[in-house]
N, CA, C and O atoms as a Tinker XYZ file with bonds, in Angstrom:
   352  protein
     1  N     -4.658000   54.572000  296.174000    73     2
     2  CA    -4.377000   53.180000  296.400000    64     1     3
     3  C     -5.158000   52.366000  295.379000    63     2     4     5
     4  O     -6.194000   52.829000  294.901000    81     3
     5  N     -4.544000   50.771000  294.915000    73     3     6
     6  CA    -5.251000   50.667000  293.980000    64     5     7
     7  C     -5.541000   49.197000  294.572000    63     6     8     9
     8  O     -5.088000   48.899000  295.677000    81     7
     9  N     -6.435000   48.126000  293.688000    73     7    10
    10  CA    -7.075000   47.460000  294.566000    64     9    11
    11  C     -6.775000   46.268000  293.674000    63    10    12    13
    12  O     -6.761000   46.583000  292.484000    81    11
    13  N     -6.479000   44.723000  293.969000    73    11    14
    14  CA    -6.427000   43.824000  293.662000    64    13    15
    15  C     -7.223000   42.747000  293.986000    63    14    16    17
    16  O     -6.962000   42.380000  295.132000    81    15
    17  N     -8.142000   42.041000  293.430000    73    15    18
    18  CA    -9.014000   41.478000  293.950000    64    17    19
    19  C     -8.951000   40.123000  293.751000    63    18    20    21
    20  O     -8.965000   39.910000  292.538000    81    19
    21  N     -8.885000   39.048000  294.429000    73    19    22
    22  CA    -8.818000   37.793000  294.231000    64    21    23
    23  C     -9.487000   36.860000  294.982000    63    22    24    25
    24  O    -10.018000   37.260000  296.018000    81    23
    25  N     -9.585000   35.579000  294.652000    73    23    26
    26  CA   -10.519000   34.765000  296.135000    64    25    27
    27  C     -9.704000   34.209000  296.341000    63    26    28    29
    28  O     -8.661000   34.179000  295.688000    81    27
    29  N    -10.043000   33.437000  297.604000    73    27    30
    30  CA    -9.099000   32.158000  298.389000    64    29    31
    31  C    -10.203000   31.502000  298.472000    63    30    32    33
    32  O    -11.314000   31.985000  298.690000    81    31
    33  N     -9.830000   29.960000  298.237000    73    31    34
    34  CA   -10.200000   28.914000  298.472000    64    33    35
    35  C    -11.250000   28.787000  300.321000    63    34    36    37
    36  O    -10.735000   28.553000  301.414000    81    35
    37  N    -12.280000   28.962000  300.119000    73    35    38
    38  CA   -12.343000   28.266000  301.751000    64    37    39
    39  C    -13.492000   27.058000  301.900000    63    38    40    41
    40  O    -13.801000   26.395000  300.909000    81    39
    41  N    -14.135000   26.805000  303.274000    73    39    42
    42  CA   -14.707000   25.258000  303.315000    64    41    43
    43  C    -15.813000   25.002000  302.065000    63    42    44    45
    44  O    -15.566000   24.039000  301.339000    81    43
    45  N    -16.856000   25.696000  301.806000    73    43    46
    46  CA   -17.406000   26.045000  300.613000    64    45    47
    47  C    -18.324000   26.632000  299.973000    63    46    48    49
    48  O    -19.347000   26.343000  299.352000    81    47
    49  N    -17.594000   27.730000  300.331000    73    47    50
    50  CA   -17.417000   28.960000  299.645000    64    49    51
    51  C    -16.223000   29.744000  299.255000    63    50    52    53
    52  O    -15.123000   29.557000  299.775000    81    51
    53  N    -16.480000   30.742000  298.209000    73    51    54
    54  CA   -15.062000   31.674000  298.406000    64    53    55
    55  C    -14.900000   32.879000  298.896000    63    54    56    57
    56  O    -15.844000   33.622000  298.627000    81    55
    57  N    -14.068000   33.348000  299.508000    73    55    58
    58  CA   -14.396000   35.007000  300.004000    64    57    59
    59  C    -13.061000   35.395000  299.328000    63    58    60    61
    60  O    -12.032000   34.895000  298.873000    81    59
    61  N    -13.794000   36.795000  299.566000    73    59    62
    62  CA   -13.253000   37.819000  298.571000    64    61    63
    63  C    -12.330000   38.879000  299.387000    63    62    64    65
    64  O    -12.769000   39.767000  300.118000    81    63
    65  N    -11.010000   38.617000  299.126000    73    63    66
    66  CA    -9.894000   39.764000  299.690000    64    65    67
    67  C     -9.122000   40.587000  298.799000    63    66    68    69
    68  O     -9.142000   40.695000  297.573000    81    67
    69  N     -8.472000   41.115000  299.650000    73    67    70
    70  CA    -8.133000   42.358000  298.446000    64    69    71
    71  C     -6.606000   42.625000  298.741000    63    70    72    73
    72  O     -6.301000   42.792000  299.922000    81    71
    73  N     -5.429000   42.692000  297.597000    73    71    74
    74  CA    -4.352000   43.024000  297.641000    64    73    75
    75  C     -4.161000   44.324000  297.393000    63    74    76    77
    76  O     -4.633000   44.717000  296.326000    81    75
    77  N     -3.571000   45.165000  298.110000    73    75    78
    78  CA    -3.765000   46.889000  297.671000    64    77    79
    79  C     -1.847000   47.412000  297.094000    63    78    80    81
    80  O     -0.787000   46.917000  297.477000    81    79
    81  N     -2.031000   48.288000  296.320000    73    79    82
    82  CA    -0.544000   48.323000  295.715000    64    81    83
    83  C     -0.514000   49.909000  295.532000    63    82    84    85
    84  O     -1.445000   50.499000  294.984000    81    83
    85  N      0.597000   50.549000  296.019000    73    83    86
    86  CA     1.119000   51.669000  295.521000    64    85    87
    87  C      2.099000   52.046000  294.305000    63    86    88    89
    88  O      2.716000   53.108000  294.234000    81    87
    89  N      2.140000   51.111000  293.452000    73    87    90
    90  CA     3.141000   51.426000  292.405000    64    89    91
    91  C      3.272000   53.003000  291.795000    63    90    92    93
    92  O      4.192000   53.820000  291.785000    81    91
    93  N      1.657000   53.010000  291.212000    73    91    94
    94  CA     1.624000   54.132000  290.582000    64    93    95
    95  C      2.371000   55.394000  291.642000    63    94    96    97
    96  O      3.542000   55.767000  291.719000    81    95
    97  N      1.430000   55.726000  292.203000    73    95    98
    98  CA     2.467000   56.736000  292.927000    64    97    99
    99  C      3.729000   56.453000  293.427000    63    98   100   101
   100  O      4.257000   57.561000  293.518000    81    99
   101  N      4.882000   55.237000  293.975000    73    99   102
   102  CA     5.837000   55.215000  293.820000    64   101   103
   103  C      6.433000   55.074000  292.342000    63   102   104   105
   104  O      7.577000   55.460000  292.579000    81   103
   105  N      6.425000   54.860000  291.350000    73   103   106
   106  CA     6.242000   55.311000  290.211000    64   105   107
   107  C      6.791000   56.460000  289.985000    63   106   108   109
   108  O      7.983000   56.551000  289.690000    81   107
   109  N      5.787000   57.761000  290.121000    73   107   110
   110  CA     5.762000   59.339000  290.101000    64   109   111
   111  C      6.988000   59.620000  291.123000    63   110   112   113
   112  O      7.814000   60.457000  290.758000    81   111
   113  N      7.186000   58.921000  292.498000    73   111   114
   114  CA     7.969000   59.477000  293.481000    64   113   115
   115  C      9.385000   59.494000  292.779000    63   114   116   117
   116  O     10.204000   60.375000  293.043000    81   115
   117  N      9.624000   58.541000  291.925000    73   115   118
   118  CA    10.647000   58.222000  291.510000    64   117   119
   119  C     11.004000   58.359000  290.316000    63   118   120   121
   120  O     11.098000   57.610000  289.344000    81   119
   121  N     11.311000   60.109000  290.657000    73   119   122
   122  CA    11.437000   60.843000  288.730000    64   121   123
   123  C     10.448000   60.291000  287.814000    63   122   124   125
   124  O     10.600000   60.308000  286.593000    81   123
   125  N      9.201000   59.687000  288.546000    73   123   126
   126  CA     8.605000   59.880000  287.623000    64   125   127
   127  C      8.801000   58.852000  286.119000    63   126   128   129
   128  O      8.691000   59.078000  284.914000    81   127
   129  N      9.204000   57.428000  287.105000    73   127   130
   130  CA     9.354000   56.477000  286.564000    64   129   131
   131  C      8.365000   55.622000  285.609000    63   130   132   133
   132  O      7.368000   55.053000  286.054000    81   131
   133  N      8.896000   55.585000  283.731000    73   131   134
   134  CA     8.199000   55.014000  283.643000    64   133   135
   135  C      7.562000   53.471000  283.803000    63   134   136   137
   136  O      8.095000   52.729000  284.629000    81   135
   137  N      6.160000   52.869000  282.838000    73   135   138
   138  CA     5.944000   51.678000  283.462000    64   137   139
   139  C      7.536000   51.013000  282.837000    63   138   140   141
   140  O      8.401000   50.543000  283.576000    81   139
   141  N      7.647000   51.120000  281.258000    73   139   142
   142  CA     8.482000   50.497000  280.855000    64   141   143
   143  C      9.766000   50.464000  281.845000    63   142   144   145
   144  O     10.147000   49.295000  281.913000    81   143
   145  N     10.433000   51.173000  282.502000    73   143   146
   146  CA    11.375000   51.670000  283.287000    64   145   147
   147  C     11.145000   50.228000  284.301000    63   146   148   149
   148  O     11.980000   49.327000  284.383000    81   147
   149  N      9.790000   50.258000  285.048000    73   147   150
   150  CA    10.295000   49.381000  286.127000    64   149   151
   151  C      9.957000   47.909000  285.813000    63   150   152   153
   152  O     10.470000   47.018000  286.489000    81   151
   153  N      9.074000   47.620000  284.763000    73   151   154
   154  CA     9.401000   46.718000  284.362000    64   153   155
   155  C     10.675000   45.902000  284.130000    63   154   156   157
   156  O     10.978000   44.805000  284.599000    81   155
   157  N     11.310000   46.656000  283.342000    73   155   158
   158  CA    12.570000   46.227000  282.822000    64   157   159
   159  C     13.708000   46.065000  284.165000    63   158   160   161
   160  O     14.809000   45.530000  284.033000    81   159
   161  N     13.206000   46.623000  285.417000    73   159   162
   162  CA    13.992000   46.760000  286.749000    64   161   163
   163  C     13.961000   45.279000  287.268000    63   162   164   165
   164  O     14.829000   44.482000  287.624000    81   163
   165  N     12.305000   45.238000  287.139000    73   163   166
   166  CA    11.873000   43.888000  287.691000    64   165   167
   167  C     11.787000   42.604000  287.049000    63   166   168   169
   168  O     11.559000   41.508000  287.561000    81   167
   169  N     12.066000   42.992000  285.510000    73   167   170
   170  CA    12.244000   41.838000  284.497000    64   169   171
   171  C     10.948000   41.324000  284.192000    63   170   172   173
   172  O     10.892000   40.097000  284.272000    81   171
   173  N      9.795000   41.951000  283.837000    73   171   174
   174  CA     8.809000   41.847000  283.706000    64   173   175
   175  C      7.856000   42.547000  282.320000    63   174   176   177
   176  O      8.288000   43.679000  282.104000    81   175
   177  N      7.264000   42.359000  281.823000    73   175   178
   178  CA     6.655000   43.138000  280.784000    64   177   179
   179  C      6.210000   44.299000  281.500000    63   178   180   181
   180  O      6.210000   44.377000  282.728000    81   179
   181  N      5.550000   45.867000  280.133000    73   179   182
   182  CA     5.328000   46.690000  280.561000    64   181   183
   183  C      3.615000   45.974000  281.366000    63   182   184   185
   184  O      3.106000   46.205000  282.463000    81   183
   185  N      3.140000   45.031000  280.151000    73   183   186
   186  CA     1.634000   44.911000  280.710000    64   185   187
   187  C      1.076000   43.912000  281.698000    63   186   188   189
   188  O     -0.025000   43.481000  282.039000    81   187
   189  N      2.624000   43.711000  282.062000    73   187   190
   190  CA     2.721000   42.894000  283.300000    64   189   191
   191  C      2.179000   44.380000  284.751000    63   190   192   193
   192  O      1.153000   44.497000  285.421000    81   191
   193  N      3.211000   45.064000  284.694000    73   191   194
   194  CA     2.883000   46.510000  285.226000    64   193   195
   195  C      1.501000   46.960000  285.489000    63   194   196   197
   196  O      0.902000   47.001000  286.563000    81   195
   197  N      0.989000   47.389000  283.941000    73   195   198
   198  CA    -0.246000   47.813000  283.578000    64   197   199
   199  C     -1.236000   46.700000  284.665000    63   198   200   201
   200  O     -1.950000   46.964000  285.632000    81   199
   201  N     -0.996000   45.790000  284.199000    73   199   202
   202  CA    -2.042000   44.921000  285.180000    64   201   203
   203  C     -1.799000   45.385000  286.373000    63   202   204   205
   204  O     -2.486000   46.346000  286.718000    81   203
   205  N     -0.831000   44.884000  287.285000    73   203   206
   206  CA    -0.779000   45.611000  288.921000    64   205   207
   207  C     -1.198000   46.829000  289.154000    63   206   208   209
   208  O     -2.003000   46.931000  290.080000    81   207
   209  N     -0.856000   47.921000  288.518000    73   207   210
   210  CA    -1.189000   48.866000  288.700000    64   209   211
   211  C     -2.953000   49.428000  288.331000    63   210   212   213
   212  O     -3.235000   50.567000  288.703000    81   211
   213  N     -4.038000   48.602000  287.624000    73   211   214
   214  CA    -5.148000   48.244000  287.665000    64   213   215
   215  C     -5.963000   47.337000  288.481000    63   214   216   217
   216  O     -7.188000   47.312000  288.601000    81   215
   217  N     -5.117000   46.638000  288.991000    73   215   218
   218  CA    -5.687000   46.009000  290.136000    64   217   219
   219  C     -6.055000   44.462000  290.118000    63   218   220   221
   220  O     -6.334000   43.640000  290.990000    81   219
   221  N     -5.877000   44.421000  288.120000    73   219   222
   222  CA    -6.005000   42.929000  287.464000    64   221   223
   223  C     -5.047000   41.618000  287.649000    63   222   224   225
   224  O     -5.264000   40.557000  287.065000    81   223
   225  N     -3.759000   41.881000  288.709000    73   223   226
   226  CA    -2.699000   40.905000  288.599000    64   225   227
   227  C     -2.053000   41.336000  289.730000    63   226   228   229
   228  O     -1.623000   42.471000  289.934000    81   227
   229  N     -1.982000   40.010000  290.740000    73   227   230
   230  CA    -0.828000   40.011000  291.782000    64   229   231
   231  C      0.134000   39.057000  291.477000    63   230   232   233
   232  O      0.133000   37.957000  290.925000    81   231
   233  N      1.324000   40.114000  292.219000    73   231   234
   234  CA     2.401000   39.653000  291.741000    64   233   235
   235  C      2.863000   38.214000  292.850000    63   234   236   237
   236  O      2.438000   38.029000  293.990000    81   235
   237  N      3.611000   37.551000  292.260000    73   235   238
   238  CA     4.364000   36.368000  293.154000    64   237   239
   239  C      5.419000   37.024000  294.497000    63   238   240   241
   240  O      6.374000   37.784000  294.334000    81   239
   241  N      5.161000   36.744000  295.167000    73   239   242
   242  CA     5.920000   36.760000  296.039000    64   241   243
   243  C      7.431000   37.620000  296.334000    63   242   244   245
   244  O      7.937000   38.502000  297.028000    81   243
   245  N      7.689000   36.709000  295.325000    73   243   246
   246  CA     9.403000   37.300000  294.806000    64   245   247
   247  C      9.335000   38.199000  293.917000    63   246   248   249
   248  O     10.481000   38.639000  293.827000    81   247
   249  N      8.372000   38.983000  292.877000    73   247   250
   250  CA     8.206000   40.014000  292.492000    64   249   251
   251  C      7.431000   40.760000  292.987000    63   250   252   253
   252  O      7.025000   41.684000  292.282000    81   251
   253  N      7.073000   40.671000  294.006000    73   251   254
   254  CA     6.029000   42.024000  294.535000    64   253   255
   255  C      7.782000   42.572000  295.542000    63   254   256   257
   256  O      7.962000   43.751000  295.848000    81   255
   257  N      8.912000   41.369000  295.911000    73   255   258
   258  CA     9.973000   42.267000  296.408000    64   257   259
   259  C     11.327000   42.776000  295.578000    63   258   260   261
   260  O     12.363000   43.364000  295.886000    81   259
   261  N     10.678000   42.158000  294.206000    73   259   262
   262  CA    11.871000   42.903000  293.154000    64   261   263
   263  C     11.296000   44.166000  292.928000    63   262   264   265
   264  O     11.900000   44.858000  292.107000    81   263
   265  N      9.972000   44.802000  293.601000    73   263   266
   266  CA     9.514000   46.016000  293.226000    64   265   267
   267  C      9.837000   46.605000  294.025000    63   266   268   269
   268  O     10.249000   47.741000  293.788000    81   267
   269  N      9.798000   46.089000  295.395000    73   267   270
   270  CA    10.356000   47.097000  296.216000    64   269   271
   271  C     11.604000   47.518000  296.376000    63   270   272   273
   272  O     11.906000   48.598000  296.885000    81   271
   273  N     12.499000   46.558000  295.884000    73   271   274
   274  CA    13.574000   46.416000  295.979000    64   273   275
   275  C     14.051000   47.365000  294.996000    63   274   276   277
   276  O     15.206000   47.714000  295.241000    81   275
   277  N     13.516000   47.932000  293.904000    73   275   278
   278  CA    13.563000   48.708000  292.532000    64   277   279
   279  C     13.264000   50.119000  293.159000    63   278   280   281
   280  O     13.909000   51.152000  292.980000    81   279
   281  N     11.913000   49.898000  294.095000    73   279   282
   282  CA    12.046000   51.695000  294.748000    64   281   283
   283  C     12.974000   52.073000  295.644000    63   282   284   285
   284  O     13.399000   53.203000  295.882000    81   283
   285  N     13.367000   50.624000  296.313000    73   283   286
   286  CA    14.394000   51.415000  297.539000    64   285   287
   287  C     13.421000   51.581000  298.793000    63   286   288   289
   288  O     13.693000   52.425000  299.648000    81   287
   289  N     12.413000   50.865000  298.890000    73   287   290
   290  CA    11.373000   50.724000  299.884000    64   289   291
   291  C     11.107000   49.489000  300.567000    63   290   292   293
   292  O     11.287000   48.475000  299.894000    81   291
   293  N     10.639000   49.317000  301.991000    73   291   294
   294  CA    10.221000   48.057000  302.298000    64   293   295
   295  C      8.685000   47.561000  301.775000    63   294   296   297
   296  O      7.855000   48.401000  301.427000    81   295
   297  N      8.399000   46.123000  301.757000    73   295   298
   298  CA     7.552000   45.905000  300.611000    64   297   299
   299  C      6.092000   46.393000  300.959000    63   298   300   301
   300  O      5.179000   46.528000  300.145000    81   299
   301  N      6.026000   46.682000  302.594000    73   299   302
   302  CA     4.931000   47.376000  303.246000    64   301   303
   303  C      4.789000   48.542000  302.771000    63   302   304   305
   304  O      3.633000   48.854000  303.058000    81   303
   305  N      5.294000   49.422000  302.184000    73   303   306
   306  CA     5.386000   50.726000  301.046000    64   305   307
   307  C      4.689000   50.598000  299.705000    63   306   308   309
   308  O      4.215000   51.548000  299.082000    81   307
   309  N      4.672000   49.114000  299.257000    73   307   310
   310  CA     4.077000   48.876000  298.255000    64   309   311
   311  C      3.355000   48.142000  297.653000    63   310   312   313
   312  O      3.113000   47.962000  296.460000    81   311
   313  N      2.850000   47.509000  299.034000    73   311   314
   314  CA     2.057000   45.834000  298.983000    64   313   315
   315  C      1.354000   46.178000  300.203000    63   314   316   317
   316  O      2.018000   46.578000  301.159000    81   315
   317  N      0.080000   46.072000  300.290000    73   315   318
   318  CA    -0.508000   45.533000  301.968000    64   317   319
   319  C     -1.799000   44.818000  301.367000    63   318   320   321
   320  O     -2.237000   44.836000  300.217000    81   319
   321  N     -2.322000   44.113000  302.644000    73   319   322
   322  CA    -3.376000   43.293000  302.598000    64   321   323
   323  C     -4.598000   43.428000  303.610000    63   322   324   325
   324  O     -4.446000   43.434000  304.831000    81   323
   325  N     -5.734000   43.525000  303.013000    73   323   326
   326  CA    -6.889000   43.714000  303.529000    64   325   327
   327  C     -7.458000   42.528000  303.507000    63   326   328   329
   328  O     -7.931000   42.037000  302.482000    81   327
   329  N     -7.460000   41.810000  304.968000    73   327   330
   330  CA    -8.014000   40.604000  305.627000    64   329   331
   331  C     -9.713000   40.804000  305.508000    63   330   332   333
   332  O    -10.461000   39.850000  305.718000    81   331
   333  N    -10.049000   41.691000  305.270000    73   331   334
   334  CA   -11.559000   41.816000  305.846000    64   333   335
   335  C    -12.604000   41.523000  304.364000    63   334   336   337
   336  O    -12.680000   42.471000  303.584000    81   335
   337  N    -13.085000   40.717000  304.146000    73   335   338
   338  CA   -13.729000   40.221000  303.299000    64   337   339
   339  C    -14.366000   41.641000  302.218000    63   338   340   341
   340  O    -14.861000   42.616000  302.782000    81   339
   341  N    -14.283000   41.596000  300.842000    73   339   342
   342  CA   -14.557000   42.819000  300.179000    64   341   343
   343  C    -16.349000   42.690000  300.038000    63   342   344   345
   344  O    -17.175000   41.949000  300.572000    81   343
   345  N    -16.414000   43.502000  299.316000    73   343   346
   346  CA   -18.149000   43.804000  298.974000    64   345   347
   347  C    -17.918000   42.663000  298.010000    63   346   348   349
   348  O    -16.879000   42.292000  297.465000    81   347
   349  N    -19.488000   42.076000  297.922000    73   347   350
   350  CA   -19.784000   41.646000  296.692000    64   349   351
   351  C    -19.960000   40.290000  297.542000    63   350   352
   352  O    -20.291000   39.247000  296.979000    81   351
């Protein structure tokens, strides 16, 4: 699982949550798809990819479900969210 890290805004301070993504291994599930491959599914650069799949870039809304929509999965297959404040 790979880890996305971002803050949200709160009263003042920020806390730290985490978007988690399975690409890479749906990826592999799927012959072994490359990045270029689903990029081009999702209309996105390859280092658009590269980022999600490092943990450096969440996707919008409507592309975290053109990905799922590209594996043939619901987006809970390839997106979840960890409410619980990260380290740090």
């Amino acid at each position: 699982m790979f880890y996305a890290w971002y803050y949200i805004a709160g009263d003042s301070k920020m806390d730290k949550r985490r978007i988690n993504n399975n690409i890479r291994k749906l990826r592999f599930f799927q012959n072994e798809m490359t990045q270029q491959e689903l990029a081009q599914k999702v209309g996105v650069t390859r280092q658009t990819i590269i980022a999600m799949e490092q943990g450096k870039y969440s996707p919008s809304l409507e592309l975290a479900f053109r990905i799922a929509l590209a594996f043939g999965v619901p987006l809970e297959e390839v997106f979840s969210y960890d409410p619980e404040p990260g380290p740090g």
